[in-house]
N, C-alpha and C positions, 0 to 999 in steps of 0.2 A: 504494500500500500504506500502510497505517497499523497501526501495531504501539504498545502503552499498555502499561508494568510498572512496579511501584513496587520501587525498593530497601530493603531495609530496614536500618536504624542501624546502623551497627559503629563507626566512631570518627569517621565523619561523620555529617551527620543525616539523616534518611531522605530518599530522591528519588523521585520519578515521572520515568519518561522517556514521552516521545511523539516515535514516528519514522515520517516522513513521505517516502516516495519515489516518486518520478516525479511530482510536483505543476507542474501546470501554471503559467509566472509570468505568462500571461495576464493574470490581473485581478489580479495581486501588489498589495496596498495596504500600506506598513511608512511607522510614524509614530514618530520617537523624542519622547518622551511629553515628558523634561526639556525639548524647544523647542516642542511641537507641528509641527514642520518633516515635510512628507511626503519621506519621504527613498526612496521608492518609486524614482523615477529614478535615481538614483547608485548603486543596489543592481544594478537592470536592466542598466545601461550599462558594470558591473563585469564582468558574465557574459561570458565569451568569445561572439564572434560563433557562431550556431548552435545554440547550445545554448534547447531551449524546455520541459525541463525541470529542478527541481531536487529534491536529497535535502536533508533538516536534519533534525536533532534537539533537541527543547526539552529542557531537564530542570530540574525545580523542586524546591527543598527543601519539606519538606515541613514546619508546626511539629510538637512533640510532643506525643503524643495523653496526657492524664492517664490516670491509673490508675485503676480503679473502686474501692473501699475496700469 
């Protein structure tokens, strides 16, 4: 499943969420960007034994959009 909504501002700044369930970690590629280190294995080897899929959720700020004058 994939489910996309954006939040809109109240005293935080706007968000987008993306939520993603039952994704296969099959071909999982995760790279933390600050080393370039594929850090794909130590996420995998974190998962309890048996489990072959997972749920997450991203959420992004979003910047603010000007106002048209």
């Amino acid at each position: 499943m994939l489910k996309i909504k954006e939040i809109e501002a109240k005293t935080s700044p706007k968000k987008k969420q993306i939520e993603l369930k039952n994704i296969s970690v099959e071909n999982l590629k995760l790279i933390d960007t600050d080393t370039g280190e594929d850090i794909t294995k130590e996420v995998i080897d974190a998962i309890p034994s048996g489990i072959n899929t997972v749920d997450f959720k991203l959420t992004f700020e979003l910047p603010d959009e000007e106002e048209s004058e």
